[in-house]
Every structure is written in C-alpha cells, then in structure tokens.
C-alpha positions as CSV (number, residue, x, y, z in Angstrom):
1,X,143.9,-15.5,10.7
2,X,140.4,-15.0,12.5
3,X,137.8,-15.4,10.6
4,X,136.4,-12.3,11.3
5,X,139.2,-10.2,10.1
6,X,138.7,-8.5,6.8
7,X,141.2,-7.4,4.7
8,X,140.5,-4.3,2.6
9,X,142.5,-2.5,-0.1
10,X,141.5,1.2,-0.3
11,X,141.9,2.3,-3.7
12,X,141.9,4.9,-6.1
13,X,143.3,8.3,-7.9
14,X,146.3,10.3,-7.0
15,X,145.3,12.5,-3.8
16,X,141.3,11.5,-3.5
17,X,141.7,11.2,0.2
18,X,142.8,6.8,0.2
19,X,145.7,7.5,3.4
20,X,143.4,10.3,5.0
21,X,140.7,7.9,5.3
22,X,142.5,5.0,6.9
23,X,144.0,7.5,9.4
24,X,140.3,8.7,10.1
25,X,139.9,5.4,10.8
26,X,142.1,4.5,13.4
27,X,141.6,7.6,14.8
28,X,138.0,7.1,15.4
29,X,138.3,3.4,16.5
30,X,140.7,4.3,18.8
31,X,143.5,2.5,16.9
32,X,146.5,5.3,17.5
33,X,148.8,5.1,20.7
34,X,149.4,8.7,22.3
35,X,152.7,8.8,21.2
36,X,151.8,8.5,17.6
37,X,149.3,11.3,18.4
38,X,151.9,13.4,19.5
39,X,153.7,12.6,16.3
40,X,151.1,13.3,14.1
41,X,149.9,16.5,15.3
42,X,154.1,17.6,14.7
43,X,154.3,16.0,11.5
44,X,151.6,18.4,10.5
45,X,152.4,21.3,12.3
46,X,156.1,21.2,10.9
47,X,154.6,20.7,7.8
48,X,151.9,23.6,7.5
49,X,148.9,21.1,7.7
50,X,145.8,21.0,10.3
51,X,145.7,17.5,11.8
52,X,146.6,15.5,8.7
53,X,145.9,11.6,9.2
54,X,147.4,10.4,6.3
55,X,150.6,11.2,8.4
56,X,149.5,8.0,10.3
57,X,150.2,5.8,7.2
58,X,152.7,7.8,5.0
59,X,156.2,5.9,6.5
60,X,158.2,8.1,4.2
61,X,159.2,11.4,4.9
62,X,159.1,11.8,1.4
63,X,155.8,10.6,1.4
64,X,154.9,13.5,3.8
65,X,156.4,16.1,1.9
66,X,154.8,15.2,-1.5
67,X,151.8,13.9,0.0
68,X,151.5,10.9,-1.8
69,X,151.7,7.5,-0.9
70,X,154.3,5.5,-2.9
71,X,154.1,2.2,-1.6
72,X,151.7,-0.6,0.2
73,X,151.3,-0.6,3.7
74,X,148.7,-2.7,5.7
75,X,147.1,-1.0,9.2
76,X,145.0,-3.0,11.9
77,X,141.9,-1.6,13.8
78,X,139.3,-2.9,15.1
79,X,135.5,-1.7,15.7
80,X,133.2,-3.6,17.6
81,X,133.8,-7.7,17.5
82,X,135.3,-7.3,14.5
83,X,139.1,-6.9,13.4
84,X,139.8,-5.3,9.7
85,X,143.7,-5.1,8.2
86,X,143.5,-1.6,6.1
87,X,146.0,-1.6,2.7
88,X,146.5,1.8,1.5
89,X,147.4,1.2,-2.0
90,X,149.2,4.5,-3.9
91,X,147.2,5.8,-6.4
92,X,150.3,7.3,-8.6
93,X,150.0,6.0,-12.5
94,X,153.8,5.3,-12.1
95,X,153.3,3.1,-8.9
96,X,151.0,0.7,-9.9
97,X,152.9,-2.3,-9.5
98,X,153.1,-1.4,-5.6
99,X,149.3,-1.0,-5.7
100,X,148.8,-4.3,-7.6
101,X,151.0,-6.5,-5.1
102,X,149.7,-4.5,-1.6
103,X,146.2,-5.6,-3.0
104,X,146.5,-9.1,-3.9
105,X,145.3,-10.8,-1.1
106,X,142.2,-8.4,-0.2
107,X,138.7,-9.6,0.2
108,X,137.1,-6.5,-0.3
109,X,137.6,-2.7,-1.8
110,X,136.7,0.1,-0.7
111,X,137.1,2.9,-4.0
112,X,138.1,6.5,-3.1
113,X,136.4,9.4,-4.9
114,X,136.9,13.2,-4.6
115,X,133.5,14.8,-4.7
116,X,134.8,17.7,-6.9
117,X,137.3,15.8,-9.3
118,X,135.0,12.8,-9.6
119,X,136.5,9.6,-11.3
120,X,139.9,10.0,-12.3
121,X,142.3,7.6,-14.6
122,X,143.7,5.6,-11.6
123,X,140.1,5.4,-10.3
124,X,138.7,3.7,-13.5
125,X,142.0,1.5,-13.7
126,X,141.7,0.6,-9.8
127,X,137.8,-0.5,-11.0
128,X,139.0,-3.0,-13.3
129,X,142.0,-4.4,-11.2
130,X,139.0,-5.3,-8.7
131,X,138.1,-7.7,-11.2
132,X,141.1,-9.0,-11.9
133,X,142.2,-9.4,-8.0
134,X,139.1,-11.5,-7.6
135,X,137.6,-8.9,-5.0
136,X,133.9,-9.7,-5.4
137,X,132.8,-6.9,-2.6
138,X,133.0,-3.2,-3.2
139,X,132.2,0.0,-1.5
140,X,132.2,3.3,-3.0
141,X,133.3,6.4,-0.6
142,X,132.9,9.9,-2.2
143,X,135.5,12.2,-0.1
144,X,136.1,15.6,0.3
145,X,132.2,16.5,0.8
146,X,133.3,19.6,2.3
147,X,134.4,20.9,-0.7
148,X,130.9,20.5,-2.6
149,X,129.6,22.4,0.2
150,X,128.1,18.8,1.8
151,X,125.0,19.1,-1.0
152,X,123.6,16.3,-2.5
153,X,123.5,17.1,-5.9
154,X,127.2,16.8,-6.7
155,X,126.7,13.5,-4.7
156,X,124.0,12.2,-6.5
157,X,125.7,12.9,-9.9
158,X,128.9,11.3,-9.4
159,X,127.2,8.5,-7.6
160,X,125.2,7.4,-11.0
161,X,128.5,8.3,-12.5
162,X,130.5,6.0,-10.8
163,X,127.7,2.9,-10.6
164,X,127.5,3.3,-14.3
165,X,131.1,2.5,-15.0
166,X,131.0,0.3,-12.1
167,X,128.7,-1.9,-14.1
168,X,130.7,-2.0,-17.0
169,X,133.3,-3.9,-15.5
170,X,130.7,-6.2,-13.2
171,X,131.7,-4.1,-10.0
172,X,128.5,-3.0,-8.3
173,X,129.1,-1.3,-4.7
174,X,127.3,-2.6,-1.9
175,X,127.2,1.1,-0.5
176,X,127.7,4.5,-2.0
177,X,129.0,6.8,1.0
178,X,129.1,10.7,1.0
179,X,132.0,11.1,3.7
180,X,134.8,13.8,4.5
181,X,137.5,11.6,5.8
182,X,139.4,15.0,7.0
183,X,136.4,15.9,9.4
184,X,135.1,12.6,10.1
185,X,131.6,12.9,8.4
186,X,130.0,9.6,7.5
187,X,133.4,7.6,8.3
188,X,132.2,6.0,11.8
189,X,129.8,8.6,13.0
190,X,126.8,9.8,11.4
191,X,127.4,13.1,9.7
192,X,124.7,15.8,11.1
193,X,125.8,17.9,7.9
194,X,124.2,15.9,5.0
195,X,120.5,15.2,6.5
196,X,119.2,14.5,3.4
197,X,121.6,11.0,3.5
198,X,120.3,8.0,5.2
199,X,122.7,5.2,4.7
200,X,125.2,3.5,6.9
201,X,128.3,5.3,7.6
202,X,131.6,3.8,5.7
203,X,132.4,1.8,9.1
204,X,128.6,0.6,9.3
205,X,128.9,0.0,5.4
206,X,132.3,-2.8,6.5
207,X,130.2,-4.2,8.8
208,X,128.3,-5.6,6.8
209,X,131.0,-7.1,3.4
210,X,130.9,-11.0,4.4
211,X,134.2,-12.4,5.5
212,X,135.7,-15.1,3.5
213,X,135.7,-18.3,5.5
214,X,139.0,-19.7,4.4
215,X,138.9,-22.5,6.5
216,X,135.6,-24.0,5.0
217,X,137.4,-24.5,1.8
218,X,139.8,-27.5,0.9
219,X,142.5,-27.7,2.2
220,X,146.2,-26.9,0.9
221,X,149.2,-26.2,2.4
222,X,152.3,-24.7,-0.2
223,X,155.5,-25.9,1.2
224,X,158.2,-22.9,1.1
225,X,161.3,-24.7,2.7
226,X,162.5,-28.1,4.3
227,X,164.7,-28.2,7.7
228,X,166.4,-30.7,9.5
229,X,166.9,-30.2,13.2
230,X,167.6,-32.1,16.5
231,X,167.3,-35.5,13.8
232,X,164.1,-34.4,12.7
233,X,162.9,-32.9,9.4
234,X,160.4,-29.8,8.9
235,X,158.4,-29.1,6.3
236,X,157.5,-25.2,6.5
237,X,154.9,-23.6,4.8
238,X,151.3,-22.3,4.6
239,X,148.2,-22.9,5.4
240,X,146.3,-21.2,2.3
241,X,142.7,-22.9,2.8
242,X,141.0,-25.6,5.1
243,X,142.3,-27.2,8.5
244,X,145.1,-29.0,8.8
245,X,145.5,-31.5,11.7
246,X,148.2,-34.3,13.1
247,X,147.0,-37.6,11.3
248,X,145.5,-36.6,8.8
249,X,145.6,-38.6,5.2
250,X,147.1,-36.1,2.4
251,X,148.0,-36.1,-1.3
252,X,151.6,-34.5,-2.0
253,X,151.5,-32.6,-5.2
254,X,152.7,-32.7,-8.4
255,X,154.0,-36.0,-7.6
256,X,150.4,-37.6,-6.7
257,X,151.6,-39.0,-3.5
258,X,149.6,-40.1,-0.3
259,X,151.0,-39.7,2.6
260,X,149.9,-38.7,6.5
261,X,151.1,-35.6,8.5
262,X,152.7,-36.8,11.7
263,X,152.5,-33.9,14.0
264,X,152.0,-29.9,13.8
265,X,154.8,-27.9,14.9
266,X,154.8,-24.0,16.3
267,X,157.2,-22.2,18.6
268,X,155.7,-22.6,22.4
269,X,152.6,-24.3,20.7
270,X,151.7,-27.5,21.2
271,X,148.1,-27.7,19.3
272,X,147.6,-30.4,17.0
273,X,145.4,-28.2,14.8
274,X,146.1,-25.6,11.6
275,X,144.0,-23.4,9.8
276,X,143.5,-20.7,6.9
277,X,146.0,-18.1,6.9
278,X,148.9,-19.8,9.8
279,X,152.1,-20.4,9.0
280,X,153.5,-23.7,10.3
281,X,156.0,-26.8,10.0
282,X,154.6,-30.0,9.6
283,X,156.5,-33.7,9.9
284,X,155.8,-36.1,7.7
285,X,157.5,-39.4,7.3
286,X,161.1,-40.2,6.7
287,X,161.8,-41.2,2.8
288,X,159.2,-38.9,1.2
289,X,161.1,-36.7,-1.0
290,X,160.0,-33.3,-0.1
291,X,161.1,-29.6,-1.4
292,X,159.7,-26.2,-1.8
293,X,157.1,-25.8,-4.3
294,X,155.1,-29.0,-3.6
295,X,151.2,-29.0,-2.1
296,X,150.0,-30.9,0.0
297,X,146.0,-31.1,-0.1
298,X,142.7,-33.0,1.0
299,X,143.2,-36.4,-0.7
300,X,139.0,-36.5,-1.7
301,X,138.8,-32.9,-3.4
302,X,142.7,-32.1,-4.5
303,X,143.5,-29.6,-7.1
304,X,144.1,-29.5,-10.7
305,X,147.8,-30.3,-12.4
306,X,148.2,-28.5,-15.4
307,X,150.7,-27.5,-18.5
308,X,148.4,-25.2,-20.2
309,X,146.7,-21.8,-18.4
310,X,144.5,-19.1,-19.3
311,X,144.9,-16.5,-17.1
312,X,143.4,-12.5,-17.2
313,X,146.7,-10.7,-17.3
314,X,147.7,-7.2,-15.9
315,X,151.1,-6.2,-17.5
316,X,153.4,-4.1,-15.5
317,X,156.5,-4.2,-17.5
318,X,157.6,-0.7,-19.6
319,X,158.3,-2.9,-22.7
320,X,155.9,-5.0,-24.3
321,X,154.8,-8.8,-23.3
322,X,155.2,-10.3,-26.8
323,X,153.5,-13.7,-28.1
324,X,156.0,-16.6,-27.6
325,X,158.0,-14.9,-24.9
326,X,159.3,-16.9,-22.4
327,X,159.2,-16.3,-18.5
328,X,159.4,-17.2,-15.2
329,X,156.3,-18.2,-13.6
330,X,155.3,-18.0,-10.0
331,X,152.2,-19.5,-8.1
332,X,152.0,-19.8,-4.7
333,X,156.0,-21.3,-3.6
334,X,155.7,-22.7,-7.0
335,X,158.0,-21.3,-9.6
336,X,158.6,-23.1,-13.5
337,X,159.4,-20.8,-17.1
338,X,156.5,-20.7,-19.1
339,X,155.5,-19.8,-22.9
340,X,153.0,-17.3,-23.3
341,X,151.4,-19.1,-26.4
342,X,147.9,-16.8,-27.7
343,X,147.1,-12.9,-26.4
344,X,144.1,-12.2,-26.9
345,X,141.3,-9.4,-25.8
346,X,143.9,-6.5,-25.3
347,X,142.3,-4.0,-23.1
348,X,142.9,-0.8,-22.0
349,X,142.1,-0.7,-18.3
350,X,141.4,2.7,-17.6
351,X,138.7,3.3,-21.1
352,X,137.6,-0.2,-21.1
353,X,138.0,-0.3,-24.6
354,X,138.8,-3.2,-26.6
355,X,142.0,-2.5,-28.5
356,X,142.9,-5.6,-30.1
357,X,140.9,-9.3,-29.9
358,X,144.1,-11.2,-31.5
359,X,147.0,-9.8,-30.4
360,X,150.8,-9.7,-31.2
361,X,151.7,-8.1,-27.6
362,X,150.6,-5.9,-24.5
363,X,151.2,-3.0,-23.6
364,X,151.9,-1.4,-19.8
365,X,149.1,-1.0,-17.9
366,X,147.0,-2.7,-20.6
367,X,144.7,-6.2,-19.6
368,X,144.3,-9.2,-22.2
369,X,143.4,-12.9,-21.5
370,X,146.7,-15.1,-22.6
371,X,147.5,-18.5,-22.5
372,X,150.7,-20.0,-21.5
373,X,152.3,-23.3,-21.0
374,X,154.9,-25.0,-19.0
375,X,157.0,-27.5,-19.6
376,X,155.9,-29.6,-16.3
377,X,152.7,-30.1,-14.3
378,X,151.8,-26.8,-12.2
379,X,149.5,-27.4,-8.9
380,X,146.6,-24.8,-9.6
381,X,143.2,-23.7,-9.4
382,X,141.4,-21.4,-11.3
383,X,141.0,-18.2,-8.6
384,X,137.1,-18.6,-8.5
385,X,137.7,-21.7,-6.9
386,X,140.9,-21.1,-4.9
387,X,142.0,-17.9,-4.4
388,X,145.4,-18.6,-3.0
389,X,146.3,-21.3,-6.5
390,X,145.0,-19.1,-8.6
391,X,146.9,-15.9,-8.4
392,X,150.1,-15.7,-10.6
393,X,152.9,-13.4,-11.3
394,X,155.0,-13.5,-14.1
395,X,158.7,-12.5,-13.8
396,X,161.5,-11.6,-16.1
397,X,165.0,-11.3,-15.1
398,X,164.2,-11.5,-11.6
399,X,161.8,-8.5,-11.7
400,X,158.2,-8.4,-11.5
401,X,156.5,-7.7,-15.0
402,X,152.9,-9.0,-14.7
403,X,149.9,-10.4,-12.8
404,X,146.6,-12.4,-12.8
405,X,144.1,-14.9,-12.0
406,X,143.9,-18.6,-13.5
407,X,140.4,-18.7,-15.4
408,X,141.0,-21.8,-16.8
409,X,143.5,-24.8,-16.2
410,X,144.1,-28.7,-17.9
C-alpha cells in the first residue's frame, strides 16, 4: 500500500448522512465513471429521490429501498497527490458486528452527525469503538446543515456537545466541520452559505490526518499458507509492517528460529523488495518446518510470545461471554482456544458508564478489559505497538462473537 493512502472509516447513527457523504465524495473528486452516473441518477429517479449519492455505495437493492447501509464496503478516490480508501460502516444497532470488522484496519475516523438529531446511541457507541480500534485521529462532520437553516448556533451547540463526550473517551477531533453532504457544502468546496465558518472543508480537514508509515516499523510477515510448485516451496503471506527483502536474516516465530529469506516471489514481478500492506510468497530453505500461523520478523527487535493477554474487549455475541469460557482465538493467521480467566471494568459503550469493576460476564454490545490464556505461546504485540499483532477476535462455533486490542502480553 502507498504510503500515502489513508484509510478511513466513516462512522456513526442510523441515517446521519455516513453513505451520502462518501458519494459526495467521489462525486466531487471526480471518482464516479459516466456509467455509474447514469446509474445513479435512475436509482434515484425510480426511487422518488433527487440525486441521492449514497446510491453510489449502497450494493443492495435492499439497501436502496430501506436506505440503510447493512454491510462494510471500502471506496477509492483520490484528491490531489493523495489516495484515501473510504469504509462506510452501517450505523444500524443490529449491524454492529459488520461495522466493527469493516473498521478494523482504519487509520483514521471521520464521525457523522445530523445537525438537527445531534448525537445519537450508535454515534456515542461508534466514539468508543474509536478507542478500542486503535484509531488515534478523528474528525467530526456535522451533516444535514440545511436542515438547521446553515446557522451557526445549532452548530456551535452540538459541536461543544460532541467534544465534550469526545473527551470522555480520549477522542478529541482534529476538525469540527459544518457540511451538507447532499449539496456539497463544506465537503471539498468552501460553502458560501455559512460565512461565519472559517475552517477547512472535510476534504482539506483529510489532508491534513498523518498517514501511518507502516513500513518504518519492524518488520513481520504472518504466513497464511505453504505451496509446493515446479519442486519449489512457497511461503505465502503478508507483509503487516517493515520491508522485507531477498537475503535478509529472520527469526521464525513461535519456534524462535533463524533463518534467511531466499528470494521474493510475485506474479510478472521480479523485485527483490516487500513492504507494508503487499501480499507475497517468500522461499526459504529446504528442511525448515513451515505452516500457517507462524511469523517471521526482524531478528534485533522481534515480538513478544505470550500465554497470558489482557485485551479491551467489544462483545458481539447475543448471549453472554462468561468467566472461564473457553474459545477460539484468532490473531493475525494465528488461531489457538483460549480461557477467558478475569472480566473486569464492564462498560456500557454507548453511556460510558461503569456497570460492574469485577465481573461474572458481558453483555452484547457492552466493553470490559479481560484476561485470557492459551495453552501455547501466541506471537503478539500489544496494538500500541503493532497494530496488525494486536488485534484479536474471538470465535465460538465458527462464528464471530468478539473483538479487541492486546494492552498487555507475557
């Protein structure tokens, strides 16, 4: 991935404008082909609707006909020198597990907020998850302007409304927008309606969110599968963080092994280079035992192994997480049952409030910082140092029932 490619997760309540705004978007950065125009303006028409550019995300016809975005989707535009991957993640209370995955591997947020409504229940929850996804950089749109009549008092009230919750959770926006994503005020050109607002339009406001330079950090690369072909073995896998290149020393991991990658292999590619983000097969030498779930990582600054995790913890499931339940745990191509061993700071993620500080489960939709334990050595990172080994899910039955980031590991 370029390094100048951002990926952000537009968030928030139930019709606030999220999929209107991205198609506002890549309308105004020139990101739609003709024939989607053409598509769009029928969608709408058919439909009983002006020009309606959530159209241009919502895949679903039922998604057009109830207006609602039910699942994650990721869009690509590009303004300027810069390229930014869009993730409209639905809003619904009843989708959030959608949201939750769409949004995991965003570096920044950009929180949707209907003028009139102000913050609703999935706004305050999406505030939290920020937190929990590890998304360090925040802006704040207020939509719908037009229906507050583009003042600024409405503006300024939910603005000190918002940055005051914001804080509560250690979110603080790096700009508060007034926009109206259905006319195109304040998204990429200045709106000539609000004179009284000086700030940077929402595209200027991107502009400026650093980009996360992957490829500075250590390296690892999570091997997903093994193939033998023509004679010769493949290692496939990812590159989550750092370069990889042809000769270079490595550490395989959990088994503590040092070994050297031979040569870099891509389809009609014949550079002897990886980084951040690139998907690759790697050959490394004959009688190293090599499977899916290993790491291999820079050799002077490798990663932790560890049996016992404390993770923050978003469950997902409809029936409780219960102390001493036993899952399946996933990080990265890595996959071992764990023990959930101590619950403890229940939250509820929309209020904020503390429920519980020693708890005996968690609910849906509720937050709580648990430990758990495996019965073998896990190759992870807490998230603030590596983002990529230090995101977790946690599976039951094959189905996805929770989420979180490593805070601690040993």
């Amino acid at each position: 991935m370029p390094d100048d490619r951002l990926k952000v997760a537009f968030l928030g309540h139930v019709d606030h404008g999220k999929s209107t705004l991205i198609g506002r978007l890549l309308y105004d950065t020139g990101s739609v082909p003709p024939d989607r125009l053409e598509e769009l303006r029928a969608a709408s028409v058919e439909r009983g609707f002006d020009t309606e550019f959530a159209f241009l995300l919502d895949q679903l016809v039922e998604e057009r006909d109830h207006a609602m975005t039910m699942d994650t989707a990721q869009h690509f535009f590009r303004a300027g020198a810069c390229e930014y991957v869009a993730i409209d993640a639905p809003g619904h209370r009843d989708l959030l597990r959608n949201m939750l995955t769409g949004a995991w591997e965003a570096q920044a947020a950009v929180l949707v907020v209907d003028a009139q409504q102000g913050l609703g229940e999935q706004t305050r929850r999406h505030a939290f998850l920020l937190t929990l996804l590890g998304i360090a950089h925040c802006l704040l749109a207020v939509n719908k302007m037009d229906a507050v009549g583009f003042e600024a008092g409405p503006f300024d009230a939910l603005r000190a409304d918002a940055q005051a919750f914001l804080a509560r959770v250690g979110v603080a926006p790096a700009a508060v927008v007034p926009i109206s994503a259905q006319r195109g005020d304040n998204v990429a050109v200045p709106s000539s309606r609000m004179p009284w607002y000086h700030g940077p339009t929402l595209l200027e406001a991107l502009d400026t969110v650093p980009r996360v330079r992957e490829a500075e950090l250590p390296m690892r690369f999570c091997v997903q599968d093994v193939y033998r072909f023509d004679g010769r073995r493949y290692v496939a896998g990812r590159v989550e963080s750092g370069t990889l290149r042809a000769g270079d020393r490595v550490l395989l991991l959990p088994e503590r092994v040092e070994t050297e990658v031979l040569t870099i292999e891509r389809f009609l590619s014949d550079r002897a280079a990886a980084e951040a983000g690139e998907s690759i097969a790697v050959t490394l030498p004959d009688g190293l035992a090599v499977r899916r779930g290993q790491v291999l990582c820079a050799p002077e600054r490798p990663p932790r192994l560890a049996t016992w995790l404390t993770a923050r913890l978003f469950w997902l499931a409809p029936r409780p997480l219960e102390r001493g339940a036993r899952l399946t745990l996933r990080v990265t191509t890595q996959e071992m049952p764990c023990r959930i061993t101590t619950i403890e700071r229940r939250t509820d993620s929309s209020s904020l409030d503390i429920l519980e500080e020693q708890a005996h489960e968690l609910a849906a939709a509720e937050v709580a910082e648990v430990s758990l334990e495996t019965p073998t050595p896990l190759t992870v990172e807490p998230a603030r140092d590596s983002p990529a080994l230090g995101r977790l899910i946690l599976e039951s039955d094959a189905q996805l029932v929770g989420a979180g980031l490593v805070v601690e590991a040993r």
